[in-house]
C-alpha positions in Angstrom: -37.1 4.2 23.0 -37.0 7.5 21.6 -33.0 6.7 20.8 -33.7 3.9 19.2 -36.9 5.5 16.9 -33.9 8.7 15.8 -31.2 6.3 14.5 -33.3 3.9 12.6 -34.7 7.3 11.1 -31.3 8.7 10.6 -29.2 5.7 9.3 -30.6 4.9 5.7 -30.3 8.6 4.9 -26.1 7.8 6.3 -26.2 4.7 4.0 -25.9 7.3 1.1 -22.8 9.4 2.8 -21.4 6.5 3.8 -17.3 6.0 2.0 -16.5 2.8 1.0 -14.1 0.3 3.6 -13.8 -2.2 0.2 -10.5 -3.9 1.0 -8.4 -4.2 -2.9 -5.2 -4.1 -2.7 -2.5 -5.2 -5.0 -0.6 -7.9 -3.5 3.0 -8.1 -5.3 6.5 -9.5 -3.2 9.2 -7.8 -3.6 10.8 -11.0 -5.3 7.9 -11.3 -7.9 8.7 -7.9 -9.2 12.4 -6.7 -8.9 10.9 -3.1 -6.7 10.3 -3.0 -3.0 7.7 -4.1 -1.2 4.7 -2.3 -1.3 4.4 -1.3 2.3 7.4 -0.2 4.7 8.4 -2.8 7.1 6.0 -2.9 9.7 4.0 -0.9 8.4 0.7 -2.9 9.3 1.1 -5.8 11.1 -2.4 -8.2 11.7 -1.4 -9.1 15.1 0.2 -5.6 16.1 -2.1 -3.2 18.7 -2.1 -0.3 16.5 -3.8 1.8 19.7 -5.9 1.4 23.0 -9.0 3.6 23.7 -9.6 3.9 27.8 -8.0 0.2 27.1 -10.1 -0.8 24.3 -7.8 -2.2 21.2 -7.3 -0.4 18.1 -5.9 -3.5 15.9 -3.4 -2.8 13.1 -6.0 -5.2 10.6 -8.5 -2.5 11.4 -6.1 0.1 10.1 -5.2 -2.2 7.2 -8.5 -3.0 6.2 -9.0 0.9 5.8 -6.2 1.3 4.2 -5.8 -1.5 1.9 -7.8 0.8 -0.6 -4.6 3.7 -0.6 -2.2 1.0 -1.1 -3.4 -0.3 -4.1 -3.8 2.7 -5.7 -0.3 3.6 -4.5 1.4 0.6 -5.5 -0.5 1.2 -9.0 0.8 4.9 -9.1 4.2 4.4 -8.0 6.1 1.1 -9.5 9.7 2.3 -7.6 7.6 3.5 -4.2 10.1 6.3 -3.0 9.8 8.9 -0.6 6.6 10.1 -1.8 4.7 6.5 -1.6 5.8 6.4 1.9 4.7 10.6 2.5 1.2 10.3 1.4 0.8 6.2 2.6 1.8 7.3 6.2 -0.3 10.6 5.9 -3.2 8.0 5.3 -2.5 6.0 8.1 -2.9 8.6 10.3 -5.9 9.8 9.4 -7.4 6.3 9.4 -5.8 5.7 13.2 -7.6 9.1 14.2 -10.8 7.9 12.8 -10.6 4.7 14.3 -10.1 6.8 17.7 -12.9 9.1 16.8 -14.8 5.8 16.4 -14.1 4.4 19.2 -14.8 7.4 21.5 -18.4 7.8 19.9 -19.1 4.4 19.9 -18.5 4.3 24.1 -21.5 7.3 24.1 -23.7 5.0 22.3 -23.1 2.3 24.5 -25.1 5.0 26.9 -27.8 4.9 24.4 -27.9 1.7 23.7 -29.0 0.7 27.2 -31.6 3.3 27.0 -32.7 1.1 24.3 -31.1 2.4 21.1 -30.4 -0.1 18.2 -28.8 -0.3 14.9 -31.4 -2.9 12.6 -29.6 -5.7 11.2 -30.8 -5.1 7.8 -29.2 -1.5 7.8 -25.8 -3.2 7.9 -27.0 -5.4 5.3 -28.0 -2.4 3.1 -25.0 -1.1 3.5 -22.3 -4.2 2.4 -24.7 -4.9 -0.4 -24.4 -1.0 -1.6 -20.7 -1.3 -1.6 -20.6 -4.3 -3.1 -22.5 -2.9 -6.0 -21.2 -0.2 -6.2 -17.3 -1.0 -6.1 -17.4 -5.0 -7.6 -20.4 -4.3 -10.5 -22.5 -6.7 -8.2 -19.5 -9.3 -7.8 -20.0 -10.8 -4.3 -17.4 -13.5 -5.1 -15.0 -10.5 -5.7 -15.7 -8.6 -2.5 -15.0 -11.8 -0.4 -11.9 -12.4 -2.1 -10.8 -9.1 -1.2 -11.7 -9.4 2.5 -9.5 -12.8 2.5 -6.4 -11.1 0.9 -6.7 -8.7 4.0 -7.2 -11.7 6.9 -10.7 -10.5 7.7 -13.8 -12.5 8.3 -17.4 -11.0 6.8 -18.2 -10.8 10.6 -15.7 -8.6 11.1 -16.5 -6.6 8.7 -19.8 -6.1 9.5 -19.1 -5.0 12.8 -16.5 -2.4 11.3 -19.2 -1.1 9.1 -22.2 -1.1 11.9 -20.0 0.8 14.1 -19.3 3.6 11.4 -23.2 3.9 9.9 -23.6 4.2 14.2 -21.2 6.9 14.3 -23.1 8.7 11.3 -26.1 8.5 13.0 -24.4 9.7 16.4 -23.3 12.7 14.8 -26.7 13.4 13.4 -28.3 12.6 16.8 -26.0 14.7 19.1 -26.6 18.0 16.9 -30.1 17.5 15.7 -30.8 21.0 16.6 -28.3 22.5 13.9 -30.6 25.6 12.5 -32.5 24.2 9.2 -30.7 24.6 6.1 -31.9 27.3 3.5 -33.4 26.4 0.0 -30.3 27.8 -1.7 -27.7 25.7 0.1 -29.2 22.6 -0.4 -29.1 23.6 -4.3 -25.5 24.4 -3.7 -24.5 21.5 -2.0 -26.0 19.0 -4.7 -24.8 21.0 -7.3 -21.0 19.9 -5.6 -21.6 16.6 -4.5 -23.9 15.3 -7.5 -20.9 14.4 -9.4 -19.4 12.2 -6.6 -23.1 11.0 -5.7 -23.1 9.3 -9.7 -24.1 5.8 -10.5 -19.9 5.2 -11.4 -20.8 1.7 -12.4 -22.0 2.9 -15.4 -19.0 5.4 -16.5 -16.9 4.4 -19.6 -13.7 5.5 -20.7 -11.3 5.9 -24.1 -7.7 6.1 -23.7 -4.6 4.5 -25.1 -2.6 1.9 -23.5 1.2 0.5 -23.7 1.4 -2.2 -21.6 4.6 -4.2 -20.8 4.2 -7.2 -19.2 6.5 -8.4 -16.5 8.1 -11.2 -18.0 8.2 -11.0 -21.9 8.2 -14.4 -23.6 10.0 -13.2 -26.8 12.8 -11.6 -24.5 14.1 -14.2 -22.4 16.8 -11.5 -20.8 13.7 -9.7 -19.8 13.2 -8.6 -16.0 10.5 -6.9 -14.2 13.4 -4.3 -13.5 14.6 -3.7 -17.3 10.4 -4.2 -18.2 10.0 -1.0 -15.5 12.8 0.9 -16.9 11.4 0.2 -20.6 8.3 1.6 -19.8 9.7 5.1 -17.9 11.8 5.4 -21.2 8.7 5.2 -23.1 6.7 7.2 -20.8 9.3 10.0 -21.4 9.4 9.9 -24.9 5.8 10.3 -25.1 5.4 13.0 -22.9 8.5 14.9 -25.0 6.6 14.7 -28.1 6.3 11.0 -29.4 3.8 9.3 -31.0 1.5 7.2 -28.7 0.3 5.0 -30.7 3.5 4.3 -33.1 5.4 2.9 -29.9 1.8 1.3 -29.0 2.0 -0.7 -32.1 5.8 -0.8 -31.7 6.1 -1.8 -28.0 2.9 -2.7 -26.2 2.3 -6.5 -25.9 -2.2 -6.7 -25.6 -4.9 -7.5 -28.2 -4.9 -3.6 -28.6 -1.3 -2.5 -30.1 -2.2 -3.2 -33.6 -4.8 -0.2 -33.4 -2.0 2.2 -31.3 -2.9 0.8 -27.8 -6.7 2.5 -28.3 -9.3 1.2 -26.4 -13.1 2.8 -26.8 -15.5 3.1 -24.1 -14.2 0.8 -21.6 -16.9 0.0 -18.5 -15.2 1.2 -15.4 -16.4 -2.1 -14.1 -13.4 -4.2 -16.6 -11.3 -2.6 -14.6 -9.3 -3.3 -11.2 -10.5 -0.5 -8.9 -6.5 0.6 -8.9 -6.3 1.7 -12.4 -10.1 2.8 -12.5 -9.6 5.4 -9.5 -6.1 7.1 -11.5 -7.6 7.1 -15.0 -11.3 8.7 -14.1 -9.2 11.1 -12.2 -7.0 12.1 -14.8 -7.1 15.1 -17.3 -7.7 13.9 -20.6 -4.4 14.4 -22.5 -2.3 13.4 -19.4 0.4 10.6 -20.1 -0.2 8.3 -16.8 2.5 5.6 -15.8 4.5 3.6 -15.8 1.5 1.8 -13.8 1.7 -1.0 -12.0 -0.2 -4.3 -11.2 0.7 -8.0 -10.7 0.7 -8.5 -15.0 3.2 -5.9 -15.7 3.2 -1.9 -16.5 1.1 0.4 -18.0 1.4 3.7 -19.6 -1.8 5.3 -20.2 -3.3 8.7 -22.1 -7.1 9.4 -21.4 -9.0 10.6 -24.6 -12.5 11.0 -23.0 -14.6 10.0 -20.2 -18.2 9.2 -20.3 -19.8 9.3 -16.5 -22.3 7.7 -14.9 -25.4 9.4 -14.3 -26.2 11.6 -11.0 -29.4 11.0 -8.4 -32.4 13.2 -9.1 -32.3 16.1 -6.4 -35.2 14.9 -5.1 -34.5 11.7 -4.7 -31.1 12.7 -2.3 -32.6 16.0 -0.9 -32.9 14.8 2.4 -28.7 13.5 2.3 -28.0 17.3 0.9 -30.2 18.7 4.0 -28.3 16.5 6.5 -24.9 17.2 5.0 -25.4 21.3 5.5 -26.1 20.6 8.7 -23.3 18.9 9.3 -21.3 21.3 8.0 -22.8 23.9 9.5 -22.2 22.2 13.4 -18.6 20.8 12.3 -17.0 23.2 14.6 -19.2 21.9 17.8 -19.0 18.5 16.6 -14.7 18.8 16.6 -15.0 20.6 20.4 -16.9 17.7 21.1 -14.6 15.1 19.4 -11.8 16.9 21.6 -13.6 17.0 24.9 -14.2 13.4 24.8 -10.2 12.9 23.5 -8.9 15.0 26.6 -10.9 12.6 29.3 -9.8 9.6 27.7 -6.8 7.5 28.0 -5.7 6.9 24.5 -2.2 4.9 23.9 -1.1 5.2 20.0 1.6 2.6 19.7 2.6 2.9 16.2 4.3 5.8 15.0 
């Protein structure tokens, strides 16, 4: 029972470490917008076995899922994909396929525990979906569900895809509990870099300028989703050589905004998609972003100024700063332990 006492201890303090899984993709045919498909042919497949653990499947939705995230915010970045789409979206896809390995690997040692009686509380999960929720759709369950059904996945699956990481978590936390305590000044360090990641984002804002073409233009009926694509790199150009924004907003862009040079003040992040909100909070105020894409049409954007959210108290996440500076501090056991338990296992990665 003493298992079972450690992770209920250790997984709400997880819940706060814990990356979001949300599911928002784009989802744009090739035919609907004149570029190629968003992801390279076979790619991820829902049926496919992406990898077997000592047997176990690795599914290629389970990859998807976790990377539906990347590809919308690639398809967003990169209207023509190209060779660099493909670079960073394959690089991701790895690294999600090794975690899904990892996972599966730690989640056979707490099968161990599990009939020594450890347990994961069914409210922990619900925590959990409920934080992302919140914290990714501004609250909007209807929104979240919709997302799981563009990616083929039931909420039952995806609670058992987010039990078995907050399990991993609290594996981690479990097998090197005896990590040596972490000093006064690098909790204060590590707070001082995470805070700003840590933030409530659901209440950052944002001014920038917008010229947004859409992808059929009523008052050009020769207008394609390929010459609407090409109109906006033009524009893009000329801006970053030196043009006025907001003359060829008022000029070009087609919203409620062009009349006042595409400027829109203190924008919630929650109005809009998670695509666009994850480049522009990223961005360098001054930076000409775009052409952007999304299933409306193209965007070219310049951030002015960005208003964030506001961070935790310390005190109220000291305990998630002491348990991250542990973790760091017992990463390199943790990978020869990862590795051990790679090299006795029979593990099968069937796409490449």
């Amino acid at each position: 029972m003493k298992s079972s006492w450690i992770l209920s201890l250790l997984l709400p303090t997880a819940l706060l470490a814990q990356e979001p899984e949300i599911p928002s993709a784009i989802a744009i045919s090739e035919a609907e917008t004149g570029t190629p498909s968003a992801i390279p042919s076979g790619m991820v497949e829902v049926n496919r076995i992406a990898a077997t653990v000592n047997g176990l499947p690795i599914t290629a939705k389970e990859v998807g899922v976790m990377l539906s995230p990347v590809i919308g915010q690639l398809m967003a970045e990169f209207p023509r994909r190209g060779p660099e789409f493909d670079r960073r979206l394959n690089e991701s896809r790895d690294q999600i396929l090794d975690e899904l390995i990892d996972r599966q690997l730690i989640m056979a040692e707490f099968k161990k525990m599990e009939a020594k009686g450890a347990n994961l509380p069914d409210r922990v999960v619900d925590q959990e979906i409920d934080r992302q929720i919140q914290t990714l759709y501004n609250g909007d369950s209807a929104k979240f569900r919709e997302e799981l059904s563009k990616a083929q996945m039931g909420m039952g699956s995806y609670r058992n895809m987010t039990r078995e990481k907050l399990i991993v978590q609290a594996m981690r936390g479990e097998k090197f509990k005896d990590a040596p305590p972490p000093l006064p000044g690098e909790v204060s360090k590590e707070y001082a870099e995470s805070k700003d990641s840590l933030r409530d984002t659901s209440k950052d804002s944002i001014t920038y300028r917008k010229i947004f073409l859409p992808r059929l233009d009523p008052a050009n009926p020769l207008a394609t989703p390929e010459t609407q694509l090409t109109l906006a790199e033009t524009l893009a150009d000329e801006i970053r050589n030196g043009a006025d924004f907001g003359e060829l907003a008022v000029k070009h862009s087609k919203d409620a905004f062009a009349d006042n040079g595409g400027l829109q003040e203190n924008v919630p992040r929650p109005d809009l998609s998670p695509e666009f909100a994850a480049i522009l909070f990223d961005a360098e105020p001054g930076k000409i972003l775009g052409p952007l894409e999304d299933s409306a049409g193209f965007t070219i954007a310049e951030v002015e100024s960005i208003k964030k959210g506001p961070a935790p108290p310390f005190n109220d996440v000291k305990k998630l700063m002491d348990e991250r500076v542990r973790a760091k501090k017992t990463s390199a056991r943790y990978e020869a332990w990862i590795e051990d338990l790679r090299k006795k296992a029979l593990i099968d990665i069937k796409i490449k």
